[in-house]
MIRO-658120 format. One record per atom (N, C-alpha, C): atom name; x, y, z. Coordinates in Angstrom, 2 decimals. Each point is the difference from the previous one (the first is absolute). Example, Ala and Ser with C-alpha at 12.3 -4.5 7.8 and 13.67 -1.06 7.14 Angstrom:
rec name: N; east: 13.19; north: -5.69; up: 7.80
rec name: CA; east: -0.89; north: 1.19; up: 0.00
rec name: C; east: 0.90; north: 1.20; up: 0.00
rec name: N; east: -0.35; north: 1.05; up: -0.72
rec name: CA; east: 0.82; north: 1.19; up: 0.06
rec name: C; east: -0.77; north: 1.09; up: 0.73
end
This chain:
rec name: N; east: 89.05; north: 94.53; up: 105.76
rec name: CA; east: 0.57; north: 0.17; up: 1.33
rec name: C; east: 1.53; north: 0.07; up: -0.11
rec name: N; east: 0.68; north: 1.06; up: 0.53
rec name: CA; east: 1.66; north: 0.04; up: 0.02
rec name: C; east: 0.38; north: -0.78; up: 0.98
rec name: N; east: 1.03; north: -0.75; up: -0.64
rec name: CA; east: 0.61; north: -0.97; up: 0.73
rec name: C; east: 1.05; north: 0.98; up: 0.82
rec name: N; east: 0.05; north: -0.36; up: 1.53
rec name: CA; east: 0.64; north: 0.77; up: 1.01
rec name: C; east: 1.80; north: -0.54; up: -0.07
rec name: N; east: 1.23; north: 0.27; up: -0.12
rec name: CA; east: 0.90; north: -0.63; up: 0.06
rec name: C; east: 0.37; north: 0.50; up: 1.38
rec name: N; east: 1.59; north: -1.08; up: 0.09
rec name: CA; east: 0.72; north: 0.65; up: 1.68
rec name: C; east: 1.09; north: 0.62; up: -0.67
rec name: N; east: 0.15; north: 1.21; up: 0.61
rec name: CA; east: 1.17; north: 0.91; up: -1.01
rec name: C; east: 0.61; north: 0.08; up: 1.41
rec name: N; east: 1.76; north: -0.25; up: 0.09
rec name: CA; east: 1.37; north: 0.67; up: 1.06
rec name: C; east: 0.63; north: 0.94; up: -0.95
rec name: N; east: 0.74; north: 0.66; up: 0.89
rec name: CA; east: 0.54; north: 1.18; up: -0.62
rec name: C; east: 1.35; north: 0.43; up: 0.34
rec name: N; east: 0.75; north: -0.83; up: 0.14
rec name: CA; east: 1.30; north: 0.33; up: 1.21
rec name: C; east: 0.67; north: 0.90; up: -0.75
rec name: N; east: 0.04; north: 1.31; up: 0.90
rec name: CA; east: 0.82; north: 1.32; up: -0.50
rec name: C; east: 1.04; north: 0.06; up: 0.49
rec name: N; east: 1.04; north: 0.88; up: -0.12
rec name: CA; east: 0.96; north: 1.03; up: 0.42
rec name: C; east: -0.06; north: 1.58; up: -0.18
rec name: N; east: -0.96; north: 0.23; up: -0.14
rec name: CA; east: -0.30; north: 1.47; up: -0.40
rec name: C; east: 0.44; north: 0.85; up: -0.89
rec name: N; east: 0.36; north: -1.18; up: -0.90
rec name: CA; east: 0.67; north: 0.61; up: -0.90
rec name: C; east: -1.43; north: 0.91; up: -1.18
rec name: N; east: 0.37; north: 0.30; up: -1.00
rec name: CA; east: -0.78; north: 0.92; up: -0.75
rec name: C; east: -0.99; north: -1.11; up: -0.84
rec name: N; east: 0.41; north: -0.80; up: -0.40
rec name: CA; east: -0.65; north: -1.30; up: -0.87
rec name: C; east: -0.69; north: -0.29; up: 1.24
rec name: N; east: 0.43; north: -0.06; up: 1.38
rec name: CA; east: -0.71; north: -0.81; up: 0.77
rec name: C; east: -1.39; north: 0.44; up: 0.17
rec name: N; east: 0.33; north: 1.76; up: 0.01
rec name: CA; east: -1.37; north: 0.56; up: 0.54
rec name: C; east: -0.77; north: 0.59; up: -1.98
rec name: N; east: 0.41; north: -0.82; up: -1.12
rec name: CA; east: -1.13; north: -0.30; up: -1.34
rec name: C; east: -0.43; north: -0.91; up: 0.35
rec name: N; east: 0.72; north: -1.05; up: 0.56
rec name: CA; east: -0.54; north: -1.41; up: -0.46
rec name: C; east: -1.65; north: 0.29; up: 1.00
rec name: N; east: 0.14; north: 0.08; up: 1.75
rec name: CA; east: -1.41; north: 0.51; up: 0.56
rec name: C; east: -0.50; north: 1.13; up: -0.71
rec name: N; east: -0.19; north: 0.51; up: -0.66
rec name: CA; east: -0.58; north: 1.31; up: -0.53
rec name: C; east: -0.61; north: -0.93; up: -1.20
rec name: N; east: 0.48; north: -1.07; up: -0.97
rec name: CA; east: 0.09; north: -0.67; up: -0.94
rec name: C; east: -2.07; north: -0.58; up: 0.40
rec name: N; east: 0.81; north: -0.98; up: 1.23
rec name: CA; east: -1.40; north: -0.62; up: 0.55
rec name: C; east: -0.86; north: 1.26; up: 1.22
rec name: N; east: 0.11; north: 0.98; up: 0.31
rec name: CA; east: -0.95; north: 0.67; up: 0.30
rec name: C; east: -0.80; north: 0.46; up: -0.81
rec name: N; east: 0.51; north: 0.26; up: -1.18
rec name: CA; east: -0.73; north: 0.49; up: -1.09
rec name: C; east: -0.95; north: -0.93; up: -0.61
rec name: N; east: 0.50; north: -1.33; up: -0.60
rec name: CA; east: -0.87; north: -1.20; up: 0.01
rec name: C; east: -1.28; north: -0.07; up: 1.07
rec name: N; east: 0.32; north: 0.32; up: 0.92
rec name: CA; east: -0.95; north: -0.88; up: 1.16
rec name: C; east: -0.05; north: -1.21; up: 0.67
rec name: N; east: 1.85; north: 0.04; up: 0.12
rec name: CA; east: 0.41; north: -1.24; up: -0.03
rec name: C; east: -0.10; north: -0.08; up: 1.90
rec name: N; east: -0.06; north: -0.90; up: 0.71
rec name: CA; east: 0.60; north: 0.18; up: 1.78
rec name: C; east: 1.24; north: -0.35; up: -0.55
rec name: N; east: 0.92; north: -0.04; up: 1.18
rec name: CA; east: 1.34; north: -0.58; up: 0.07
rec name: C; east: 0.71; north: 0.07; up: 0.99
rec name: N; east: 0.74; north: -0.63; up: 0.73
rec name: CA; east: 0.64; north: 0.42; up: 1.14
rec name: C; east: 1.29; north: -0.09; up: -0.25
rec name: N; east: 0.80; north: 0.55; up: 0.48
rec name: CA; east: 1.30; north: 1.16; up: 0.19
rec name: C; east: 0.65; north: -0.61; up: 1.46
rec name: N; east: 1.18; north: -0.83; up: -0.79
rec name: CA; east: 1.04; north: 0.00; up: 0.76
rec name: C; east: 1.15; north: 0.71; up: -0.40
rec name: N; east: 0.46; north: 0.73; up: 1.26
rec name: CA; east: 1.68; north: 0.99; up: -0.21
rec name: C; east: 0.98; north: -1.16; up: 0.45
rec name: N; east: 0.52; north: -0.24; up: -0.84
rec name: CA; east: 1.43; north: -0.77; up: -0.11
rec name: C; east: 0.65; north: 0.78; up: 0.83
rec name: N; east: 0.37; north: 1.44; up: -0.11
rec name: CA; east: 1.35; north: 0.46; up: 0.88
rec name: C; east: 1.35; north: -0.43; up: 0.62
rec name: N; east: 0.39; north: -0.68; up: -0.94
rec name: CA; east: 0.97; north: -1.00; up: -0.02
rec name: C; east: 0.14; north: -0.84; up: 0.63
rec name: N; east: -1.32; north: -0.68; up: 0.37
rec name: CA; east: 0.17; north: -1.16; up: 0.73
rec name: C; east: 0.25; north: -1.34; up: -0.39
rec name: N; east: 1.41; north: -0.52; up: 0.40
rec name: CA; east: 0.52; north: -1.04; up: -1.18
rec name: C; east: -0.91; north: -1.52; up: 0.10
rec name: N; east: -0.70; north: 0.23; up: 1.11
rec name: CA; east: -0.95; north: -1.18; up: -0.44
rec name: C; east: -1.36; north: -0.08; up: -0.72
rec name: N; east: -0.28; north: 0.92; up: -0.47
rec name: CA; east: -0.99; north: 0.72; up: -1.18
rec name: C; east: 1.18; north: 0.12; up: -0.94
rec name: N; east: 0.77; north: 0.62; up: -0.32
rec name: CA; east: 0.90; north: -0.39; up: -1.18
rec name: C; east: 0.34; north: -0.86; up: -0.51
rec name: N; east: 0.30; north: -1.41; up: 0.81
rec name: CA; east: 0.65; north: -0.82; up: -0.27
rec name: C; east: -1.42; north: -1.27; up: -0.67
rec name: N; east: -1.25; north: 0.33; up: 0.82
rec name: CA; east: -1.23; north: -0.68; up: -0.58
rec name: C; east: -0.18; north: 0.45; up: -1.70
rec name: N; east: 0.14; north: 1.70; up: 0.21
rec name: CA; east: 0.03; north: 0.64; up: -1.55
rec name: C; east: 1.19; north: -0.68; up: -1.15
rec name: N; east: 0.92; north: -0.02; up: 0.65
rec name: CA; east: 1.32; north: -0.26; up: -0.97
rec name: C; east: -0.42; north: -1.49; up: -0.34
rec name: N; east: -0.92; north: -0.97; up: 0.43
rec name: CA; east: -0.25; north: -1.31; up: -0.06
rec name: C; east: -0.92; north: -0.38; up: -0.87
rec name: N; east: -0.88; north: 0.91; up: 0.19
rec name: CA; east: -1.19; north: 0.28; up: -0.82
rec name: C; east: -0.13; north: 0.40; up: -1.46
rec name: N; east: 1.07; north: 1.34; up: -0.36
rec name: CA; east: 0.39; north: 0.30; up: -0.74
rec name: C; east: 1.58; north: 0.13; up: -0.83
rec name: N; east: 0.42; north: -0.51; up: 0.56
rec name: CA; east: 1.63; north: -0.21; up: -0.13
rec name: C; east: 0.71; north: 1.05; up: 0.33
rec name: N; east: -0.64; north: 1.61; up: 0.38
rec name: CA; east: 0.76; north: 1.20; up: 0.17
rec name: C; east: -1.14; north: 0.53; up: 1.24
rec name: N; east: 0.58; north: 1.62; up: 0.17
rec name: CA; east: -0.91; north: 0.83; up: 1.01
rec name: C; east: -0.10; north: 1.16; up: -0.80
rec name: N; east: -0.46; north: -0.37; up: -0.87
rec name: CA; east: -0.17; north: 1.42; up: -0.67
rec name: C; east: -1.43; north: 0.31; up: 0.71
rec name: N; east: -0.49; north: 1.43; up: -0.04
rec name: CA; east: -1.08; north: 0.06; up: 0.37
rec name: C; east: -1.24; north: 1.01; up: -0.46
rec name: N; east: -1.05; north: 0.27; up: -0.07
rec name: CA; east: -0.79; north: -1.11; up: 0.78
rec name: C; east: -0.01; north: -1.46; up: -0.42
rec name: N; east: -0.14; north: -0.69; up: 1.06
rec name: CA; east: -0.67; north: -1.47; up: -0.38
rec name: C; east: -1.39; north: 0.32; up: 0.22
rec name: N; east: -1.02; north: -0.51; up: -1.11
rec name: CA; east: -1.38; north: -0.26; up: 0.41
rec name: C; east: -0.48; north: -1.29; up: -0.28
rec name: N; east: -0.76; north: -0.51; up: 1.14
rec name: CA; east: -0.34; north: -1.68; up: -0.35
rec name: C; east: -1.33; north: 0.53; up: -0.23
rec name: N; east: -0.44; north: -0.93; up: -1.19
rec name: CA; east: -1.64; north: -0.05; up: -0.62
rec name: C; east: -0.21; north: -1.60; up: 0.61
rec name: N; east: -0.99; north: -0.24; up: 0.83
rec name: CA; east: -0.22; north: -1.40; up: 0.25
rec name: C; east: 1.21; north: -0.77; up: -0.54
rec name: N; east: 0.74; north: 0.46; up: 0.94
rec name: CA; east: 1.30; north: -0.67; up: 0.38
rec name: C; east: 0.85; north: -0.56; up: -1.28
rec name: N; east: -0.24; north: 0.98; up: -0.73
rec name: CA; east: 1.33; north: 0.21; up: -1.50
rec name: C; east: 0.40; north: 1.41; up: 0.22
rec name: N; east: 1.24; north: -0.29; up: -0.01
rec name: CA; east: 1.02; north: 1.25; up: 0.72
rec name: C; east: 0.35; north: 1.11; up: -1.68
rec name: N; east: -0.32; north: 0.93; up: 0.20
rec name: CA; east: 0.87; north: 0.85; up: -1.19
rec name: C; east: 0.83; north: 0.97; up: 0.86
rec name: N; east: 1.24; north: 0.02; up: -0.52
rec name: CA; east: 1.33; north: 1.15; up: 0.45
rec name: C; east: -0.06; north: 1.14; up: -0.82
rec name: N; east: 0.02; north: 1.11; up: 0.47
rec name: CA; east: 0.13; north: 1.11; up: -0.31
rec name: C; east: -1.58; north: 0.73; up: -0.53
rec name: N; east: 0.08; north: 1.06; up: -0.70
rec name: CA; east: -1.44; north: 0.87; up: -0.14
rec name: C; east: -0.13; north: -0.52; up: -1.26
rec name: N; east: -1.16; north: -0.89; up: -0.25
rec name: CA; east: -0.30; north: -0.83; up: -1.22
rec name: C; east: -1.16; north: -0.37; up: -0.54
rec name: N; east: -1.05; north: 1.70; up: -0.29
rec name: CA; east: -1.69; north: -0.34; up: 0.20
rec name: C; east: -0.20; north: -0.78; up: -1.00
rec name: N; east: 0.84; north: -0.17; up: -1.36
rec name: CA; east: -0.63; north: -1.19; up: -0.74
rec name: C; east: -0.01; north: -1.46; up: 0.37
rec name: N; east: 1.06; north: -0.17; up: 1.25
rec name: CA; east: -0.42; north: -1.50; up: 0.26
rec name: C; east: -0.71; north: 0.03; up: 1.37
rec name: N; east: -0.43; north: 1.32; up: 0.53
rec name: CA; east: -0.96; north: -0.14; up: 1.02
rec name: C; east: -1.39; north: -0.23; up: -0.97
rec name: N; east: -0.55; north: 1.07; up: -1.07
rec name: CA; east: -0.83; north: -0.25; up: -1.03
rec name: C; east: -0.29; north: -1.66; up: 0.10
rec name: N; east: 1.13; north: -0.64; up: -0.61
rec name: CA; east: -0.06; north: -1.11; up: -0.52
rec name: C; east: -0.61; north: -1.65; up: 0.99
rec name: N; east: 0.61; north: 0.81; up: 1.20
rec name: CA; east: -0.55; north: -1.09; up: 1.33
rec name: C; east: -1.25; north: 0.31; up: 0.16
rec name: N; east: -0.58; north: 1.68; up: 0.27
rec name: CA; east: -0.82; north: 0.40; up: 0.55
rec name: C; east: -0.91; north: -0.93; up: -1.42
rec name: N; east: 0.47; north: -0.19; up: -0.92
rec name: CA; east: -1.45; north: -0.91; up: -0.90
rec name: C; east: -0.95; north: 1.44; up: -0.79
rec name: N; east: 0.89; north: 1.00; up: 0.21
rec name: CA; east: -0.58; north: 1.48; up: -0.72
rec name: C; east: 0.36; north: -0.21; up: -1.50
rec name: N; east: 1.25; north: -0.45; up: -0.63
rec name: CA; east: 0.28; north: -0.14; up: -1.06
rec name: C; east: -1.15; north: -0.14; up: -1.47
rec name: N; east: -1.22; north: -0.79; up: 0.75
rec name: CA; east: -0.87; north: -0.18; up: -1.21
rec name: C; east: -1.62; north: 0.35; up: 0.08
rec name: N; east: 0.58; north: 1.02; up: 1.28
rec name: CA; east: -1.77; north: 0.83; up: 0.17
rec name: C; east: -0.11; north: 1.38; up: -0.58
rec name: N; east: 1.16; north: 0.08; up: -1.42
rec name: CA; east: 0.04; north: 1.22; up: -0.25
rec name: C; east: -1.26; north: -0.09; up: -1.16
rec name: N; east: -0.76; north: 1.11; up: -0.37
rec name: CA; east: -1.26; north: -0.14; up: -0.76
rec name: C; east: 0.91; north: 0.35; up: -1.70
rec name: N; east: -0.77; north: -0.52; up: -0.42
rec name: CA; east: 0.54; north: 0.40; up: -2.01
rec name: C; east: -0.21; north: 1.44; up: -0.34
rec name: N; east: 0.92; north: 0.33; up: -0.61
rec name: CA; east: -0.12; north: 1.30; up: -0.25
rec name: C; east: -1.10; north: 0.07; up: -1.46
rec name: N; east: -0.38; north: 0.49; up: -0.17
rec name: CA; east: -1.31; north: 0.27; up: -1.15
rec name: C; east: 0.91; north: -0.09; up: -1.35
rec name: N; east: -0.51; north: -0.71; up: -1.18
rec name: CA; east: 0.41; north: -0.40; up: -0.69
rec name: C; east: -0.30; north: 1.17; up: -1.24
end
């Protein structure tokens, strides 16, 4: 049974913003999508969270990664060690 996570996604529309959803649409991931649009009280939660606003921020059950970073989405998502052996 796949374990379901809670994926956020706070964009700016930037180009990373719209891999990182493409990243988890492709997975089969849900996620919901907040637009920052410079709203400094979503920034200022981000800048707290992560020490900067770089973006995207995506929270995996509420561990924040900054910027477009599928190996440590991989690594939360718990995908890291369902890869099969390659034939010997």
């Amino acid at each position: 049974m796949k374990r379901r996570h809670t994926v956020v996604i706070y964009t700016s529309g930037s180009q990373f913003c719209g891999l990182a959803k493409d990243y988890f649409k492709t997975a089969g991931v849900d996620y919901e999508e907040i637009r920052v649009n410079n709203d400094p009280l979503i920034l200022d939660k981000l800048r707290q969270k992560t020490g900067g606003t770089t973006m995207p921020v995506v929270e995996i059950d509420g561990r924040p990664v900054a910027g477009f970073r599928p190996d440590m989405y991989e690594i939360l998502l718990g995908r890291g060690n369902e890869k099969t052996e390659e034939k010997t």
